[in-house]
C-alpha positions as CSV (number, residue, x, y, z in Angstrom):
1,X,-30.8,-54.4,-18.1
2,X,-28.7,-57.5,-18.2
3,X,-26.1,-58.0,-14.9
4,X,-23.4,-61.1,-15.7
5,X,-20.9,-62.2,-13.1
6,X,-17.6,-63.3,-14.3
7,X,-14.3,-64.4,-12.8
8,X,-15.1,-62.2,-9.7
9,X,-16.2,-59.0,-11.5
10,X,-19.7,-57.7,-12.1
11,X,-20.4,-56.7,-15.8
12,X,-23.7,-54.2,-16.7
13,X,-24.9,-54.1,-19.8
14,X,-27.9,-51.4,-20.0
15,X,-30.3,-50.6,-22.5
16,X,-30.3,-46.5,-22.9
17,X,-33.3,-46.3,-24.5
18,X,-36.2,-46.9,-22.1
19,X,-34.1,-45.5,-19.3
20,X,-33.0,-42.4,-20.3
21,X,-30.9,-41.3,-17.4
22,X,-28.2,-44.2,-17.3
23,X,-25.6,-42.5,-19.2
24,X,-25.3,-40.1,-16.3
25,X,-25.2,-42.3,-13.6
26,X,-22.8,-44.6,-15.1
27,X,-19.0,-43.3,-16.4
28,X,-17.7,-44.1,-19.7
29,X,-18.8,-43.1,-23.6
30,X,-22.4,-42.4,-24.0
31,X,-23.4,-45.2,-26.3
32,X,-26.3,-45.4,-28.8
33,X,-26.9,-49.3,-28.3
34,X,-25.7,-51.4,-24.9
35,X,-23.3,-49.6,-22.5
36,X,-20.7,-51.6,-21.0
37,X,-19.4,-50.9,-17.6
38,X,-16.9,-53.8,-15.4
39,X,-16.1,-53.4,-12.0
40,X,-14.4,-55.1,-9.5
41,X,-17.2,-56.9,-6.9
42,X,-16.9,-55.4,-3.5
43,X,-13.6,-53.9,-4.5
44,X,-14.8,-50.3,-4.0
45,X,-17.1,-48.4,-3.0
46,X,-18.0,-47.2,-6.4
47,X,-18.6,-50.6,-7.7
48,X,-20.7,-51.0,-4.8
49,X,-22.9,-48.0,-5.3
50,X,-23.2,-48.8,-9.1
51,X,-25.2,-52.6,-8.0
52,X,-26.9,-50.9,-5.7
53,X,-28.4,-48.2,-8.5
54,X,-28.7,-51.4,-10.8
55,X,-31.0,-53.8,-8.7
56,X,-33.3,-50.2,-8.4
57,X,-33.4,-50.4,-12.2
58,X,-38.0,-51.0,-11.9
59,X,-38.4,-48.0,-9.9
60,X,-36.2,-45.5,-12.3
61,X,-38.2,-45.8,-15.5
62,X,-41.0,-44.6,-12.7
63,X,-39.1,-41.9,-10.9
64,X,-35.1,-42.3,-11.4
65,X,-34.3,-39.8,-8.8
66,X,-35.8,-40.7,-6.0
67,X,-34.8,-44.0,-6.8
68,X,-31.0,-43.4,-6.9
69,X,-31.5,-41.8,-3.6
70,X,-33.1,-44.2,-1.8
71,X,-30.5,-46.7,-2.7
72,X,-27.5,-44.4,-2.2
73,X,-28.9,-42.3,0.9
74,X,-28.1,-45.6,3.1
75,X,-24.8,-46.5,2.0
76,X,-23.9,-43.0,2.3
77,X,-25.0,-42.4,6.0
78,X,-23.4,-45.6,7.0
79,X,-20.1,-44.6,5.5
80,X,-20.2,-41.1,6.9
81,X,-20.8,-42.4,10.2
82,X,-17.5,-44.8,10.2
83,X,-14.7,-43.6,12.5
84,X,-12.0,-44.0,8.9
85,X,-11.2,-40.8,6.7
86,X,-11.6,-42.7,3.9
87,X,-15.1,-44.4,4.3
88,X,-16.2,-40.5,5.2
89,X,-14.7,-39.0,1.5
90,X,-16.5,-41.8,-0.2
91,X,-19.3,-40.8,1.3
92,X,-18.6,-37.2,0.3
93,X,-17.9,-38.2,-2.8
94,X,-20.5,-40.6,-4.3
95,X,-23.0,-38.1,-2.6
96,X,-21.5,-35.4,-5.0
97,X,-21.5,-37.2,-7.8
98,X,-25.0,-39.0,-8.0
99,X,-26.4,-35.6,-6.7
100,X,-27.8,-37.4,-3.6
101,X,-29.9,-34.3,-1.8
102,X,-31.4,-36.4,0.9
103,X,-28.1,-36.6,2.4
104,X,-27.6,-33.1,3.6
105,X,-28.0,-33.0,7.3
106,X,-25.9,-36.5,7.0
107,X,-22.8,-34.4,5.4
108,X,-23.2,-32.0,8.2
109,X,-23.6,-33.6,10.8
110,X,-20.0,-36.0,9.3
111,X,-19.0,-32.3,9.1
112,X,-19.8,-31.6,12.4
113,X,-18.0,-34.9,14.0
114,X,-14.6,-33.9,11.7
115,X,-14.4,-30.3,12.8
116,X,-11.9,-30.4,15.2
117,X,-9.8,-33.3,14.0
118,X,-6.0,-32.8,13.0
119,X,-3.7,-34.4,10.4
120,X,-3.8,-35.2,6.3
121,X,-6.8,-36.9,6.2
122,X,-8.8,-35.1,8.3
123,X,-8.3,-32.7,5.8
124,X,-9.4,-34.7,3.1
125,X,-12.3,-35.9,4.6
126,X,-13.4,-32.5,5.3
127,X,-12.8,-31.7,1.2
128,X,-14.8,-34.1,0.6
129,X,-17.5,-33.4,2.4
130,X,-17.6,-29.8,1.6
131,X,-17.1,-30.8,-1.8
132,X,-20.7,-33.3,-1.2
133,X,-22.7,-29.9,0.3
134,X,-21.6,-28.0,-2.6
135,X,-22.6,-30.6,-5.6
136,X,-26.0,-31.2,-3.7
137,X,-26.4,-27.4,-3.6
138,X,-27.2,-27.4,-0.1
139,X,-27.9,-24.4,1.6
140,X,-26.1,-24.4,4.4
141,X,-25.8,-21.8,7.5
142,X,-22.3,-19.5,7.4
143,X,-21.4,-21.3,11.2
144,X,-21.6,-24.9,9.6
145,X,-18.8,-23.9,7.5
146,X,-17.0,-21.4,8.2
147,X,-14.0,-23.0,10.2
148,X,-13.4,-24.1,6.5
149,X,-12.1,-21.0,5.2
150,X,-9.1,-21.5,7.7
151,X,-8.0,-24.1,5.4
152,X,-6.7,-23.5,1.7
153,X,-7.8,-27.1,0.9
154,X,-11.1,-26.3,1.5
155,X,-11.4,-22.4,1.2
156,X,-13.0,-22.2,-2.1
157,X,-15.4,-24.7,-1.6
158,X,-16.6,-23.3,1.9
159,X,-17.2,-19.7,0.0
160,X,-18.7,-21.1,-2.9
161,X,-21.4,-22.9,-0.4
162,X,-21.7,-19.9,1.5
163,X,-22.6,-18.0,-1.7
164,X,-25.3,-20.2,-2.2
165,X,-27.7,-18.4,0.3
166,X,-25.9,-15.2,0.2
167,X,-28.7,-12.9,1.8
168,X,-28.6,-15.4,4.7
169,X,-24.8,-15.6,4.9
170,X,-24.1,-11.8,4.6
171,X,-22.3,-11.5,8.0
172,X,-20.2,-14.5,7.5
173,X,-19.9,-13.0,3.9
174,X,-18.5,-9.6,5.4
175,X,-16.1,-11.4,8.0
176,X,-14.1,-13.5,5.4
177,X,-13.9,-9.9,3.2
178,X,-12.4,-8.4,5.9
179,X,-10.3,-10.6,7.6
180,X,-6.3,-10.5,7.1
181,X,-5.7,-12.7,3.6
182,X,-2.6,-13.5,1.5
183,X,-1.9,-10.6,-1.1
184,X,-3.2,-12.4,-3.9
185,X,-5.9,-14.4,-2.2
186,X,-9.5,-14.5,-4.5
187,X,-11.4,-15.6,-1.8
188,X,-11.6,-12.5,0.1
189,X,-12.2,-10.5,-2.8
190,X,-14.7,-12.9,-4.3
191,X,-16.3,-12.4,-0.8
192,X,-16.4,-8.7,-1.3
193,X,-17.5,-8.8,-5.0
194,X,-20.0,-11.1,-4.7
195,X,-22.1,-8.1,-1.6
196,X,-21.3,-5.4,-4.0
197,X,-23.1,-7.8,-7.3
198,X,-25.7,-9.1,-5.3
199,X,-26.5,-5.9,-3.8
200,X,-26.0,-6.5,-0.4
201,X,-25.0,-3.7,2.0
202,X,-22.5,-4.0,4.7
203,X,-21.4,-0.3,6.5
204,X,-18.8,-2.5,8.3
205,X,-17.0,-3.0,4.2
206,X,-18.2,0.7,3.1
207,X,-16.5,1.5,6.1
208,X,-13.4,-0.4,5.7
209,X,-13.2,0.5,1.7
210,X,-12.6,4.3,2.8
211,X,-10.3,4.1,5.5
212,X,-7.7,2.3,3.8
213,X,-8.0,3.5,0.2
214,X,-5.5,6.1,-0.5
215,X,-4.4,8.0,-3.6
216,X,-1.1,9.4,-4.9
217,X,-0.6,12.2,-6.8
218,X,3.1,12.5,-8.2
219,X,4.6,15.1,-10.8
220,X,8.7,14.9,-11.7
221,X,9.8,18.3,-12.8
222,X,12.6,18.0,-15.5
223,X,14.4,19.7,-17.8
224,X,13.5,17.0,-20.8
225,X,10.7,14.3,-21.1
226,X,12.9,10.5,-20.4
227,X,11.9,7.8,-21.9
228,X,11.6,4.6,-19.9
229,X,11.8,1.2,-21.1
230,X,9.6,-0.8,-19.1
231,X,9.9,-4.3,-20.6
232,X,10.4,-7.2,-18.5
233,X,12.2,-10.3,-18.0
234,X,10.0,-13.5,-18.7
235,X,10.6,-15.7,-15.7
236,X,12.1,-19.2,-16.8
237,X,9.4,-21.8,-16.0
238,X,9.5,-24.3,-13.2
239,X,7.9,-27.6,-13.3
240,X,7.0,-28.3,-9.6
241,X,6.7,-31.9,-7.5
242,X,3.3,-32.9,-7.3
243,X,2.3,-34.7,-3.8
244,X,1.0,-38.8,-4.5
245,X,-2.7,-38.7,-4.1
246,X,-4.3,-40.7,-1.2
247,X,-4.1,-44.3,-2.0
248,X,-7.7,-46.2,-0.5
249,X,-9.9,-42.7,-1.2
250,X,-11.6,-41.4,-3.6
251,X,-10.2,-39.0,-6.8
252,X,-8.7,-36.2,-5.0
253,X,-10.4,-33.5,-5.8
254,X,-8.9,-29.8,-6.1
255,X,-11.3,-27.0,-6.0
256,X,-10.3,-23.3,-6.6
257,X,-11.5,-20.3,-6.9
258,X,-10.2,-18.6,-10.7
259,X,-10.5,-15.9,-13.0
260,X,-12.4,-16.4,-16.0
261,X,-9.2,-16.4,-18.5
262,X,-7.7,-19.4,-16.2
263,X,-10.7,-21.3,-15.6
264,X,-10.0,-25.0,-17.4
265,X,-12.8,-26.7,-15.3
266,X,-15.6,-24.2,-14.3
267,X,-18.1,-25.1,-12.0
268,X,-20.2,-22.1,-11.9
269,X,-20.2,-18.6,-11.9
270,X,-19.2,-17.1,-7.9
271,X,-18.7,-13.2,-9.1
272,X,-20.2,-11.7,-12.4
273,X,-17.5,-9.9,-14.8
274,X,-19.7,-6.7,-13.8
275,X,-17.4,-6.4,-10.5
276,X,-14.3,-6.1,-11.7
277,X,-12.1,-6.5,-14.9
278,X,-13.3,-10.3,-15.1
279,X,-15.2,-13.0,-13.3
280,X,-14.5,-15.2,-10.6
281,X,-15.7,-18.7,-11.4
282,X,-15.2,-21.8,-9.2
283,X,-13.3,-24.9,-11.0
284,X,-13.2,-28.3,-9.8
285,X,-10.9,-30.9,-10.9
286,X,-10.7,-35.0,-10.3
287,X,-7.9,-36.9,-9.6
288,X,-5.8,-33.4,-8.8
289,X,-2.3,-33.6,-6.8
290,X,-0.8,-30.9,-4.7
291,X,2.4,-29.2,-4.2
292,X,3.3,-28.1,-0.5
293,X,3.0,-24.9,-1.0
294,X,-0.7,-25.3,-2.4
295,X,-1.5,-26.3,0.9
296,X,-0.5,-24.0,3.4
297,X,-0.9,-20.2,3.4
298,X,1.5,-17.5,3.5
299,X,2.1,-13.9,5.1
300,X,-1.6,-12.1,5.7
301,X,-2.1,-8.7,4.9
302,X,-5.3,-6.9,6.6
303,X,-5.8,-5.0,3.9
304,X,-7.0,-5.9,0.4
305,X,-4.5,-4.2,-2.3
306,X,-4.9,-0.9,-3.1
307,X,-6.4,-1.8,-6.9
308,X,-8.8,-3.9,-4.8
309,X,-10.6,-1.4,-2.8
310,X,-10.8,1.2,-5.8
311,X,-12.7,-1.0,-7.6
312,X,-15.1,-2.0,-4.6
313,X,-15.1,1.9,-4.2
314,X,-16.3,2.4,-8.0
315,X,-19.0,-0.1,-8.4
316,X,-20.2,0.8,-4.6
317,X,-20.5,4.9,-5.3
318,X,-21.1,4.4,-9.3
319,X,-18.2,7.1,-9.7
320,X,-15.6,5.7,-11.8
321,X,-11.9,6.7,-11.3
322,X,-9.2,4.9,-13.5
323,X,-6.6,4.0,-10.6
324,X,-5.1,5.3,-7.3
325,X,-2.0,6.2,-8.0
326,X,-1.1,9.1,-10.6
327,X,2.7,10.0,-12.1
328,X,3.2,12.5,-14.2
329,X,6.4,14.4,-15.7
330,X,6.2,17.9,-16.4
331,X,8.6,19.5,-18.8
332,X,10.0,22.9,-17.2
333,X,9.3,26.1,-18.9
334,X,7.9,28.5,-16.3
335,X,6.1,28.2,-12.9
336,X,2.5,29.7,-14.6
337,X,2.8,26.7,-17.1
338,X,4.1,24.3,-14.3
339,X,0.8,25.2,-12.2
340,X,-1.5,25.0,-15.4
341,X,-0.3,21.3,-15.9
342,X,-0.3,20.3,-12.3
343,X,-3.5,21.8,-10.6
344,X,-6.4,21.4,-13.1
345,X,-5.8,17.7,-12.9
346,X,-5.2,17.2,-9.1
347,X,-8.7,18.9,-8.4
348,X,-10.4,16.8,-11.1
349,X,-8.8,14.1,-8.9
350,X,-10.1,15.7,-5.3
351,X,-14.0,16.2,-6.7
352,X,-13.8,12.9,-8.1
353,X,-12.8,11.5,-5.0
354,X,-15.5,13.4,-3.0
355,X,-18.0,12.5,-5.2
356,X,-17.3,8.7,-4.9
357,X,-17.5,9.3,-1.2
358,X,-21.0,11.0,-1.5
359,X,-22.1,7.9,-3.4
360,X,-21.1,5.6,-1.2
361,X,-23.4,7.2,1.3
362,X,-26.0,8.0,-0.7
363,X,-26.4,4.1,-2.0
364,X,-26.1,3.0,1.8
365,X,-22.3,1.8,2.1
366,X,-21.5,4.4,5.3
367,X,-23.4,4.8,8.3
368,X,-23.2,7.5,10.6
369,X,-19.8,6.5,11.8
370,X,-18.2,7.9,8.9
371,X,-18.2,11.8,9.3
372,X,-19.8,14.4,7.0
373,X,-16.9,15.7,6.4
374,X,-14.9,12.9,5.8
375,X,-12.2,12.6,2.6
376,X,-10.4,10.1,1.1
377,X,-6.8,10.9,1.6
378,X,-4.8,12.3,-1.0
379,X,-0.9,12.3,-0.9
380,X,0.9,15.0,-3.0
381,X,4.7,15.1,-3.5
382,X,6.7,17.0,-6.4
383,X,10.2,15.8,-7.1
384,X,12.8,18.4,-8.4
385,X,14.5,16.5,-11.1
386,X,15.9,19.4,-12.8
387,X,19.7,19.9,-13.6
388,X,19.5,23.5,-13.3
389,X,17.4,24.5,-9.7
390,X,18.4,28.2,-9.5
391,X,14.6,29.2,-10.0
392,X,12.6,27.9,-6.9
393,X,9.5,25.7,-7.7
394,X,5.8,27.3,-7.4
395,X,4.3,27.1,-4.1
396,X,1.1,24.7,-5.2
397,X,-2.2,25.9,-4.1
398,X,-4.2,23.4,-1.7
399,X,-7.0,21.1,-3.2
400,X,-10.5,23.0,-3.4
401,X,-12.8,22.3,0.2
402,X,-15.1,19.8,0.3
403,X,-18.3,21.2,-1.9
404,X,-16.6,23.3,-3.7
């Protein structure tokens, strides 16, 4: 290693091949001969952490790791201890990015201090933090961050470190599935997804699964089969602002939770594609802006959506049933063939729906709080859509008992 000063910038010139590791620590292309890298003396803190790995250059061809950490594990507690945001997301952020492990209980304890503190960059700071706990793959109890999930900065990242040590985060697990979310939130169901792939039984989510998921059963009775068209209108596209990132912190980071067909900068893998129609992966990005809207949160709903629960309910029974809600038009001819069309496939429905319930129980998902006797609800209604009525409609027979 070779370290020339010049015009008030430090310039490192490593050999990569006795130290093996240097093209991680240090950005730019990963070169076969001598790696240049210039930075500004004492201009930031990444130029300062980069001297500090280079005058431990004896000690890495012995052990590099250690040896990053013992020269990074001080400058990192000192700047998490500063009273500034910024100091505190560098800290956060060079501990994330060398992989610094030591400094876990420093993080939280910085975490700890920054709880209760308002404004922008309190905000940040916590980001970054988080965002330090999660790249160090700390395991870290659900009460150390679970203020976090209040934020939508710092919502993903708080769930992915939770789902670190799920089986010692179930409860904290169970709280965020159930708690009141935006329509379309992912954390909640990535919450939910990730008991049901791991595993993990909660009756307090069993529970909550088959009190709120209801089906439909529709039929239209008319005198010929219409024809819908059901294409859509593309919605025009709408560049939005971006905010201007923090000047005198670190790259902003943005981290998200996604589904697998979005993801453009996966982390790792939060929910297996077995729960659901795809996976829920965790992407971070560098040097990210943010519109307004990305950071507040909307209208809750306490209820997950309807599509939600019924698949929870399929993978926690192992009874499939293709959707919740079922239309149907029935062409009339007489009321014999207006019952044959109707009630074969409303008490396919009802057993189905009993049977999901059984396995629910059987695999553990409901506790004695949930009745023997208890039913899904099913809501029948049968529109008259023909133009001649003069012949009443069939009275429909009710759904077959439970057992039968």
């Amino acid at each position: 290693m070779k370290i020339v000063r010049s015009s008030g910038a430090v310039q490192l010139w490593v050999t990569q091949k006795p130290l093996h590791l240097w093209h991680h620590l240090l950005p730019g292309p990963n070169l076969r001969g001598l790696q240049p890298f210039t930075c500004a003396m004492n201009r930031s803190p990444l130029a300062s952490c980069l001297l500090a790995v280079a005058f431990a250059a004896p000690a890495l061809a012995q052990d590099p790791t250690r040896a990053v950490e013992a020269q990074l594990l001080p400058m990192i507690e000192r700047r998490l201890e500063a009273d500034t945001a910024a100091q505190v997301s560098w800290a956060g952020y060079l501990a994330q990015r060398y992989r610094v492990r030591s400094a876990s209980r420093a993080l939280c304890a910085a975490l700890d201090r920054w709880k209760d503190k308002d404004g922008l960059e309190a905000r940040i700071a916590r980001l970054h933090l988080v965002d330090g706990l999660l790249g160090i793959e700390a395991r870290v109890p659900t009460e150390q961050v679970e203020f976090l999930l209040a934020d939508r900065m710092t919502r993903a990242a708080a769930l992915a470190v939770m789902a670190q040590d799920a089986p010692a985060n179930l409860e904290g697990l169970v709280r965020l599935a159930l708690a009141p979310a935006e329509y379309n939130e992912i954390a909640r169901r990535a919450a939910a997804r990730l008991l049901v792939a791991r595993g993990l039984r909660s009756k307090a989510l069993g529970k909550h699964v088959v009190d709120h998921l209801k089906f439909t059963y529709t039929a239209s009775v008319t005198d010929v089969m219409e024809v819908w068209d059901t294409a859509e209108a593309e919605a025009p596209f709408i560049k939005p602002k971006l905010t201007k990132t923090m000047p005198g912190y670190p790259p902003l980071v943005r981290i998200e939770l996604s589904k697998w067909h979005n993801a453009e900068a996966m982390v790792k893998m939060i929910v297996p594609g077995r729960v659901g129609k795809e996976p829920i992966v965790l992407t971070r990005k560098e040097k990210a802006a943010y519109r307004p809207q990305d950071m507040r949160r909307g209208k809750f709903y306490p209820v997950m959506p309807s599509h939600e629960l019924l698949n929870l309910c399929n993978h926690m029974s192992g009874v499939y049933i293709v959707k919740h809600s079922y239309y149907r038009e029935i062409s009339w001819t007489n009321a014999k063939d207006f019952l044959k069309s109707y009630v074969p496939d409303r008490d396919k429905l009802r057993r189905r729906m009993d049977k999901a319930v059984a396995g629910m129980r059987k695999r553990g998902w409901l506790g004695s709080d949930v009745p023997a006797d208890f039913r899904l609800e099913l809501v029948e209604s049968v529109s008259d859509e023909r133009e001649d009525a003069t012949v009443a409609l069939p009275e429909i027979p009710a759904p077959p008992q439970l057992g039968q």
